[in-house]
BASE-54933 format. One line per field, with one value per residue: residue in three letters; z negated, y, x of N, C-alpha, C in turn; residue number from 1. Coordinates in nm, 2 decimals, decimal comma, m for minus. Atoms other than C-alpha are relative to their C-alpha. Example, Ala and Ser with C-alpha at 12.3 -4.5 7.8 and 13.67 -1.06 7.14 Angstrom:
res <- ALA;SER
nz <- 0,00;0,00
ny <- m0,12;m0,11
nx <- 0,09;m0,09
caz <- m0,78;m0,71
cay <- m0,45;m0,11
cax <- 1,23;1,37
cz <- 0,00;m0,08
cy <- 0,12;0,11
cx <- 0,09;m0,08
n <- 1;2
END
This chain:
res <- UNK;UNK;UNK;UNK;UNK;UNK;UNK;UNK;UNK;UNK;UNK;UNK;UNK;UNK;UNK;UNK;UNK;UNK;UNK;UNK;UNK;UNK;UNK;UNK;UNK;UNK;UNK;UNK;UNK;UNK;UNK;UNK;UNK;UNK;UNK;UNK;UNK;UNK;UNK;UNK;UNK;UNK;UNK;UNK;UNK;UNK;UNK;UNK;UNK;UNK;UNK;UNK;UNK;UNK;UNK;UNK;UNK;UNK;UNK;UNK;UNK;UNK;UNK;UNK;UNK;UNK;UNK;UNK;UNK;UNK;UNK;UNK;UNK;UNK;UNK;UNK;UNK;UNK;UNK;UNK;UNK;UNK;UNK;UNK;UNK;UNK;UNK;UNK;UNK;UNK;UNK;UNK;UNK;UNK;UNK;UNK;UNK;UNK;UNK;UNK;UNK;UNK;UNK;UNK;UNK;UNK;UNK;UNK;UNK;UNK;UNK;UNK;UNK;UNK;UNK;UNK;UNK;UNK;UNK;UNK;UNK;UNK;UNK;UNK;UNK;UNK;UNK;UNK;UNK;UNK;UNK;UNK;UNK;UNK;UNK;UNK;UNK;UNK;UNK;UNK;UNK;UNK;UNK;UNK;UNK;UNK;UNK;UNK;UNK;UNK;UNK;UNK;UNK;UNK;UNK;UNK;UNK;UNK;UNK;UNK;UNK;UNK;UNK;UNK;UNK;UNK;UNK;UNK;UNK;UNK;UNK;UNK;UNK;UNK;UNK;UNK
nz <- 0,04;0,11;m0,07;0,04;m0,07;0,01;0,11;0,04;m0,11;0,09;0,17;m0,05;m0,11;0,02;0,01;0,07;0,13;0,04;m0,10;m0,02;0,13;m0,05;m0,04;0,11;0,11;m0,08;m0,02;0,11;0,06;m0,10;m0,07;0,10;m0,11;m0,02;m0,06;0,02;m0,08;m0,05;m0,11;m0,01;m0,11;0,00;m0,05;0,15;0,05;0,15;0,03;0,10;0,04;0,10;0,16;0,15;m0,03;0,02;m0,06;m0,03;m0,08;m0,04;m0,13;m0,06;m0,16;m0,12;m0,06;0,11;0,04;0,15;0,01;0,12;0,13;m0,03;0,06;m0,04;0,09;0,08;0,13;0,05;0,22;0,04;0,05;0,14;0,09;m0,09;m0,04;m0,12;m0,09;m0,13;m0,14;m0,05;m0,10;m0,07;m0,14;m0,12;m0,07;m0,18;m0,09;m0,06;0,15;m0,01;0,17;0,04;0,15;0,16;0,01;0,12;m0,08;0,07;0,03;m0,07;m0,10;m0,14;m0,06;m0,14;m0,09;m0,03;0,10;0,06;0,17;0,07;0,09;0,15;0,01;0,15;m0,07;0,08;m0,11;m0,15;m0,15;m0,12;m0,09;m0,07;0,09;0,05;0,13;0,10;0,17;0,00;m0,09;m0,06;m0,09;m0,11;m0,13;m0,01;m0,08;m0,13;m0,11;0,11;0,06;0,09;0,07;m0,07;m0,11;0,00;m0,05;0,13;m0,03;m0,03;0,13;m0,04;0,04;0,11;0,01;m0,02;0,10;0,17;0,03;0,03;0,14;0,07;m0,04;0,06;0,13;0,04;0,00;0,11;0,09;0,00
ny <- m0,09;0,06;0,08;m0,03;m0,17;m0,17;m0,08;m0,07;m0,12;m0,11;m0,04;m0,05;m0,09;m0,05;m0,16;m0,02;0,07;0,11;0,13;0,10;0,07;0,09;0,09;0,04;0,08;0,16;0,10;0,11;0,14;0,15;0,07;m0,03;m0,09;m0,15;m0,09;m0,15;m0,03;m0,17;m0,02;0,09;0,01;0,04;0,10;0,07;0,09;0,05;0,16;0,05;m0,10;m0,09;0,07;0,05;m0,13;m0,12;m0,04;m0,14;m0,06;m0,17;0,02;0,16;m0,04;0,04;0,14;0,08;0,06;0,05;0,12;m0,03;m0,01;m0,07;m0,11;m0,17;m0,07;m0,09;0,09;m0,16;0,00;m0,10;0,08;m0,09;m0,08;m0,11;m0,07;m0,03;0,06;0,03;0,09;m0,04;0,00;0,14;0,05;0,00;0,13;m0,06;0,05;0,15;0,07;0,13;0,00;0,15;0,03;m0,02;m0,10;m0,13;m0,09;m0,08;m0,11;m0,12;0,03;0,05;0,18;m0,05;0,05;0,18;0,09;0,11;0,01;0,13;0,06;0,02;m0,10;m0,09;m0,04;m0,12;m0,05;0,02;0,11;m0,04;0,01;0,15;0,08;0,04;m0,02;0,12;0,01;m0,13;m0,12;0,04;m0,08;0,10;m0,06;0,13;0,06;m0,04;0,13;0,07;m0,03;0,12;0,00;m0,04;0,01;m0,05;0,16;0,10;0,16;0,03;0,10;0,14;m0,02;m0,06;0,12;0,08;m0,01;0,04;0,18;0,04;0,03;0,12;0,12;0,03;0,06;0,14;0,06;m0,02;0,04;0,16
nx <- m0,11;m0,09;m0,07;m0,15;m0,04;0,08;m0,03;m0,07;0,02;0,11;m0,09;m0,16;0,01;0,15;m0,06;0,08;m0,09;0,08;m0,04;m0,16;0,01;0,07;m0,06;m0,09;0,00;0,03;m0,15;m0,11;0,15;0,01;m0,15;m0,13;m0,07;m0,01;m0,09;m0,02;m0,14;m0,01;m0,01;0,02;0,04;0,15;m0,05;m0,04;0,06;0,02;0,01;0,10;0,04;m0,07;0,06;m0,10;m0,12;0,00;m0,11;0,01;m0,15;0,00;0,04;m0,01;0,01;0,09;m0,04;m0,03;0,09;0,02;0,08;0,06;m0,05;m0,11;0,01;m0,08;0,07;m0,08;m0,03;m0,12;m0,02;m0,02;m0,18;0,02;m0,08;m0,01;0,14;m0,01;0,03;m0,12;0,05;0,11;0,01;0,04;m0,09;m0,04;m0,02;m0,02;0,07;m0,02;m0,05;0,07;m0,03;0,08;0,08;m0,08;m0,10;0,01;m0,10;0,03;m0,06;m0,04;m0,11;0,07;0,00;m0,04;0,11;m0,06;m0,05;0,08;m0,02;0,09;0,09;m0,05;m0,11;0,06;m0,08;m0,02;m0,09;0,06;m0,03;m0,04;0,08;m0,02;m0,06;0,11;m0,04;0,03;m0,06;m0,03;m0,08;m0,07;0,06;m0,08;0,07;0,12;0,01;0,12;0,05;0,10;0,09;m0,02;0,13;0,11;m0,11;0,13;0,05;0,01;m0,03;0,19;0,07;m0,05;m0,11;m0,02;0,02;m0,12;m0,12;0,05;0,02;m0,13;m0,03;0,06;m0,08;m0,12;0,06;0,08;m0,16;m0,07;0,09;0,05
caz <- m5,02;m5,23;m5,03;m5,12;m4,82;m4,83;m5,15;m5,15;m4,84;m5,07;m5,40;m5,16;m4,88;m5,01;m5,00;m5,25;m5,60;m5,73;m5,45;m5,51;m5,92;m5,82;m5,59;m5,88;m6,10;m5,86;m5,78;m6,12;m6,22;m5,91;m5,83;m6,11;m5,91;m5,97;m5,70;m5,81;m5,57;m5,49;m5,15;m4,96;m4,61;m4,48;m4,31;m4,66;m4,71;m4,98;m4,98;m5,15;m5,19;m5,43;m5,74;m6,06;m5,86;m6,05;m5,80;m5,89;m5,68;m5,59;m5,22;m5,04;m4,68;m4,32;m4,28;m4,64;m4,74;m5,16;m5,27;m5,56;m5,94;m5,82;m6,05;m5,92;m6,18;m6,43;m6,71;m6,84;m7,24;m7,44;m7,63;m7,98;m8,05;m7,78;m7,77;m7,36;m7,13;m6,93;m6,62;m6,53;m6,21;m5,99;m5,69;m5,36;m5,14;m4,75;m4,42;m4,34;m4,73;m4,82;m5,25;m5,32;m5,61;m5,94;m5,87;m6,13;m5,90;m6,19;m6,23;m6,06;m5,74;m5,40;m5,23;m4,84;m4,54;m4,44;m4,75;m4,94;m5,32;m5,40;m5,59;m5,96;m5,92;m6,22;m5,99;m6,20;m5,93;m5,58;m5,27;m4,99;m4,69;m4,49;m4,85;m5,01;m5,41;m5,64;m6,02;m6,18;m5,97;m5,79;m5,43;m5,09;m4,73;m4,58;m4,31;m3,99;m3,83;m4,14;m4,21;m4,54;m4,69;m4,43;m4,08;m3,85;m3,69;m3,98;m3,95;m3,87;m4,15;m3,99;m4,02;m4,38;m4,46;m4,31;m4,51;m4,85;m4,75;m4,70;m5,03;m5,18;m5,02;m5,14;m5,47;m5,51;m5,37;m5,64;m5,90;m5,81
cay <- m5,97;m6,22;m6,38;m6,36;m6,10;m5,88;m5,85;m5,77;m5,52;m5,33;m5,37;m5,27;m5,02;m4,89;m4,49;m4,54;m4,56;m4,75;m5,01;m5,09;m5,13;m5,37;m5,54;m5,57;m5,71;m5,99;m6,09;m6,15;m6,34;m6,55;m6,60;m6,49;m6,25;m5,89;m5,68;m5,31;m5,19;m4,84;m4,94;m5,25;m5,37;m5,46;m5,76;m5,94;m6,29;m6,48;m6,89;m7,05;m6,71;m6,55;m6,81;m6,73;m6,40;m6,09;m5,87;m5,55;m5,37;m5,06;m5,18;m5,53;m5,47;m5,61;m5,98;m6,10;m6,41;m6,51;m6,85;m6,89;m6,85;m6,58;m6,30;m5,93;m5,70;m5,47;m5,58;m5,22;m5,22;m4,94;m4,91;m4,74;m4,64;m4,39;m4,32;m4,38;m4,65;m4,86;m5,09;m4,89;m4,99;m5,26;m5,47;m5,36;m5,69;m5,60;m5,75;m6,09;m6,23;m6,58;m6,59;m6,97;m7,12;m6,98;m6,73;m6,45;m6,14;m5,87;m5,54;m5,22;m5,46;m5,51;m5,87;m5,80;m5,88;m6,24;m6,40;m6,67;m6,68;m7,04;m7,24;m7,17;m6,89;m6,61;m6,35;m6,00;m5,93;m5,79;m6,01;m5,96;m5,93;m6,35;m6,47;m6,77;m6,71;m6,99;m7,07;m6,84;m6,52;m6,76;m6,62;m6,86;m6,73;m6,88;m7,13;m6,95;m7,27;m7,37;m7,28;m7,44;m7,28;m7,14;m7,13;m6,97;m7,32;m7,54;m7,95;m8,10;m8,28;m8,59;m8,53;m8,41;m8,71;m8,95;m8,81;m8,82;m9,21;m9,26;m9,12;m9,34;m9,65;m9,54;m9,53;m9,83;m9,99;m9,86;m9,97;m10,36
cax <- m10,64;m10,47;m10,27;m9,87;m9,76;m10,05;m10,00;m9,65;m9,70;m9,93;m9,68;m9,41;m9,52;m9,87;m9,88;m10,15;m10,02;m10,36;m10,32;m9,95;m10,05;m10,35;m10,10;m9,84;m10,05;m10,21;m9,83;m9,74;m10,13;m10,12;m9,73;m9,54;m9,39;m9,27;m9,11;m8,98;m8,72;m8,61;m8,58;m8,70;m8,71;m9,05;m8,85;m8,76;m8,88;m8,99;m8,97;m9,25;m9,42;m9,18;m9,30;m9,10;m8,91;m8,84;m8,68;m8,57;m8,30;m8,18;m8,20;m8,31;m8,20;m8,35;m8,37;m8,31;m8,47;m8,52;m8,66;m8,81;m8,74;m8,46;m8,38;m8,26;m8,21;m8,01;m7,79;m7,68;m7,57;m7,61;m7,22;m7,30;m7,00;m6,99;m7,36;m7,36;m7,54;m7,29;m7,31;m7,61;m7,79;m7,91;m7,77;m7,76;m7,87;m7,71;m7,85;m7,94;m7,83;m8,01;m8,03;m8,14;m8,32;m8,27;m8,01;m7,95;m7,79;m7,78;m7,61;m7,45;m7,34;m7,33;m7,40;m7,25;m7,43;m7,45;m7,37;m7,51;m7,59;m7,65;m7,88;m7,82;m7,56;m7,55;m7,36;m7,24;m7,00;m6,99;m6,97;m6,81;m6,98;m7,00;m6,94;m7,10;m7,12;m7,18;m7,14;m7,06;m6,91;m6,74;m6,71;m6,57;m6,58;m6,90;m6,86;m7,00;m7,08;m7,33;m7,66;m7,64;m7,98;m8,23;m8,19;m8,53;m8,54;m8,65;m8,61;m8,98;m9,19;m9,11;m8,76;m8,77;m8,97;m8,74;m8,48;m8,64;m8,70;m8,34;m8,29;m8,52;m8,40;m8,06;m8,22;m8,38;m8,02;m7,86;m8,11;m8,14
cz <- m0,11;0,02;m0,02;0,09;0,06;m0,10;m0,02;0,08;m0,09;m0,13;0,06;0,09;0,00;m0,02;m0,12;m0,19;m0,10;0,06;m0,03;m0,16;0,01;0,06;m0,08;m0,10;0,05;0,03;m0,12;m0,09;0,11;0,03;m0,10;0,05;m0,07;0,08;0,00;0,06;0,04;0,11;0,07;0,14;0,04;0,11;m0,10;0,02;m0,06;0,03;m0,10;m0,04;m0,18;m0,14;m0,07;0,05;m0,14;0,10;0,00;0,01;0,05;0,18;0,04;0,15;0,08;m0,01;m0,15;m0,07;m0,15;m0,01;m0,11;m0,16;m0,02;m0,13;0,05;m0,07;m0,05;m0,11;m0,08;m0,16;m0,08;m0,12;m0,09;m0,06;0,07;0,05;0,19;0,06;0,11;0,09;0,01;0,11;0,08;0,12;0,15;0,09;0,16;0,06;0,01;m0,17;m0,05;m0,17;m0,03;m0,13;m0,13;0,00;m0,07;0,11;m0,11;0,02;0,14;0,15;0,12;0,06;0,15;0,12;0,01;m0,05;m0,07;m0,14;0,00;m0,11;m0,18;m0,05;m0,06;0,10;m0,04;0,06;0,13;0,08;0,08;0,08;0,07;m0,10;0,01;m0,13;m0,07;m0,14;m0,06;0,02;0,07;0,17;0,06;0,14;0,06;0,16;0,12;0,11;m0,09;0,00;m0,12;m0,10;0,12;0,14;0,11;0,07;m0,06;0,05;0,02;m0,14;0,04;m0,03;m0,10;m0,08;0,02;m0,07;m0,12;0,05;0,02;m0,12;m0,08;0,02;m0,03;m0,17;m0,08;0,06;m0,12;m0,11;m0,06;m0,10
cy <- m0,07;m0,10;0,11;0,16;0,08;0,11;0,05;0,07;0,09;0,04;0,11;0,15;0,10;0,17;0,04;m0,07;m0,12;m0,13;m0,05;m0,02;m0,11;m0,10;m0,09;m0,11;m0,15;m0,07;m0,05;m0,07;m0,13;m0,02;0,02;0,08;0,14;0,05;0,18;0,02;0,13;m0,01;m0,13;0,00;m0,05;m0,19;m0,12;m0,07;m0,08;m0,13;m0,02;0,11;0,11;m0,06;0,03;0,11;0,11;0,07;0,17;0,08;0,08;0,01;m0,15;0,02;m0,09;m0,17;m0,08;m0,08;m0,04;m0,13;0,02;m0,02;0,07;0,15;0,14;0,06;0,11;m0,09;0,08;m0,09;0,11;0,00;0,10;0,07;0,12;0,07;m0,01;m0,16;m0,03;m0,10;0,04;0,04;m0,10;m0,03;0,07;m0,13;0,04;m0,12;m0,15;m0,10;m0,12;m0,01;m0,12;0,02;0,03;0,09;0,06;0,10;0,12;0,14;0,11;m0,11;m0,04;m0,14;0,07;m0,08;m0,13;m0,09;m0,07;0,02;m0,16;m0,07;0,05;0,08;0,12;0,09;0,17;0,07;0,06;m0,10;0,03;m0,05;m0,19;m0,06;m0,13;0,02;m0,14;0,04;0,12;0,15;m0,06;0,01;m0,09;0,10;m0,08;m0,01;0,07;m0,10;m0,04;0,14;m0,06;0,02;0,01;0,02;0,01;m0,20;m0,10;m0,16;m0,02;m0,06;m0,15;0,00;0,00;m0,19;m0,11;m0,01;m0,02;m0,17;m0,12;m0,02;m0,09;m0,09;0,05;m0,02;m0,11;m0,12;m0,02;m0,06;m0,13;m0,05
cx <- 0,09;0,08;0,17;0,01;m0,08;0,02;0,14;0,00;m0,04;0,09;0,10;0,03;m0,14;0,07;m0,10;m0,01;m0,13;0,05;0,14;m0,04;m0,08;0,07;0,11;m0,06;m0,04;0,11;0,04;m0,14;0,04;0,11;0,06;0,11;m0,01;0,15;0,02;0,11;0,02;m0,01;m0,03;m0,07;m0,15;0,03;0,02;m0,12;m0,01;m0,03;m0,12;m0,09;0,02;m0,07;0,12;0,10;0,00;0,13;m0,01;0,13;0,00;m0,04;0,01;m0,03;m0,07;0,02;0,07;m0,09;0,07;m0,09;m0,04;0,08;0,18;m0,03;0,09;m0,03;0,10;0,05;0,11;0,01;0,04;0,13;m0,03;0,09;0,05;m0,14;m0,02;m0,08;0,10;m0,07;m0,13;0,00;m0,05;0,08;m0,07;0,01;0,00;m0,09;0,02;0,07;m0,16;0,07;m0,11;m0,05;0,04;0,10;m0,01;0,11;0,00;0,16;0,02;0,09;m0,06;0,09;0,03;m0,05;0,02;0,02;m0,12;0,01;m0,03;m0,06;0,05;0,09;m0,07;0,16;0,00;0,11;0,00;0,03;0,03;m0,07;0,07;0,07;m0,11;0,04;m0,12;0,03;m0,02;0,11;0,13;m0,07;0,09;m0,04;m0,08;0,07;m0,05;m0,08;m0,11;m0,14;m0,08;m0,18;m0,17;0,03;m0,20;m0,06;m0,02;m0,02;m0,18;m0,03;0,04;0,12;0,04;m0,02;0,11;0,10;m0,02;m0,01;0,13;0,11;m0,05;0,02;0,15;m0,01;0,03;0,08;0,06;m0,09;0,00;0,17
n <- 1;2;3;4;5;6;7;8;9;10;11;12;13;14;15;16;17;18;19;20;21;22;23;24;25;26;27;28;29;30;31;32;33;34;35;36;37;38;39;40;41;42;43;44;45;46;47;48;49;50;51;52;53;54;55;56;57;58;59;60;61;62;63;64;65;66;67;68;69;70;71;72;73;74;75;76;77;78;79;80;81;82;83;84;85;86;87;88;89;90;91;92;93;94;95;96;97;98;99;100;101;102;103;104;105;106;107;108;109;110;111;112;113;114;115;116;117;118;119;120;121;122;123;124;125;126;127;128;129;130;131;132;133;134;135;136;137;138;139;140;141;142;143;144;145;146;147;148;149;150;151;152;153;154;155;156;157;158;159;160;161;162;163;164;165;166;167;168;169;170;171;172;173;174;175;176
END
C-alpha cells in the first residue's frame, strides 16, 4: 500500500475519509508529496512519483502530467486597509497540460489545454490554451510539431545513455 499511485488513488478518490488522511500522510513521509484538489482527474500523472509536488488546485483536468518539485497553489493576500482577501483561489490546470520541474503555477488562474509550463517557470497568470509558459509569465504559442517535455513514446535507455555520453565527451573536449 505504499507505493506512489495507490497512494495517491486513495489521497485522491477514496470515499473513506480515514483512508485518504492515512494516504496523505504516507505521500508527504515517503515522497514529499501533498495533493489537495477540489477536483482531480483520475488520469493525472506524476513524473518521478510526485517528489517535492505540492499540488493544490481548484481543478487538474484529464491527461495532465507534473514532474517533480512542481508547486500548485494559492497566493491570495489579505489587504488591511479594506479588511477583504484578494486574488483568492487556485489554478485551474485544463486537458493534456505538461508542468515541468520546479514550476510555481499559483493563484486564481487558468493554464489552457495543451500547454506547457516549463522547467523553472513562476506562472501568476493565465495561459492560453497550446501555450508554452516560461520565466516568468512569459507565454509563446507552443510549437505543435514539438514534444519538448513528455511525449507517451519515451526514447530507450540506450538512447538516453548514448546521449549523456555525447555530453560527456563534449565535456571532456572542452576541458583539455
Amino acid at each position: 500500500m505504499t507505493d506512489f499511485k495507490t497512494l495517491m488513488k486513495l489521497n485522491c478518490f477514496s470515499e473513506d475519509a480515514d483512508a485518504r488522511q492515512v494516504a496523505a500522510d504516507l505521500l508527504q513521509q515517503l515522497y514529499n508529496c501533498e495533493i489537495v484538489c477540489v477536483e482531480i482527474d483520475p488520469t493525472v500523472q506524476f513524473a518521478h512519483n510526485g517528489k517535492g509536488c505540492t499540488i493544490a488546485a481548484a481543478k487538474v483536468s484529464a491527461g495532465v502530467v507534473i514532474f517533480q518539485n512542481v508547486t500548485v497553489g494559492a497566493n491570495q493576500t489579505y489587504n488591511k486597509a479594506i479588511e477583504k482577501w484578494e486574488n483568492l483561489g487556485n489554478p485551474v490546470i485544463g486537458k493534456h497540460v505538461v508542468i515541468a520541474d520546479g514550476a510555481k503555477v499559483v493563484g486564481p488562474i487558468v493554464i489552457g489545454d495543451n500547454s506547457i509550463i516549463g522547467t523553472g517557470a513562476i506562472i501568476t497568470k493565465d495561459v492560453p490554451a497550446n501555450s508554452v509558459a516560461y520565466g516568468v509569465n512569459q507565454v509563446k504559442p507552443r510549437d505543435q510539431d514539438h514534444e519538448p517535455i513528455f511525449y507517451p513514446e519515451m526514447p530507450t535507455r540506450a538512447a538516453t545513455l548514448a546521449a549523456c555520453d555525447d555530453v560527456i565527451a563534449r565535456y571532456e573536449a572542452q576541458s583539455k
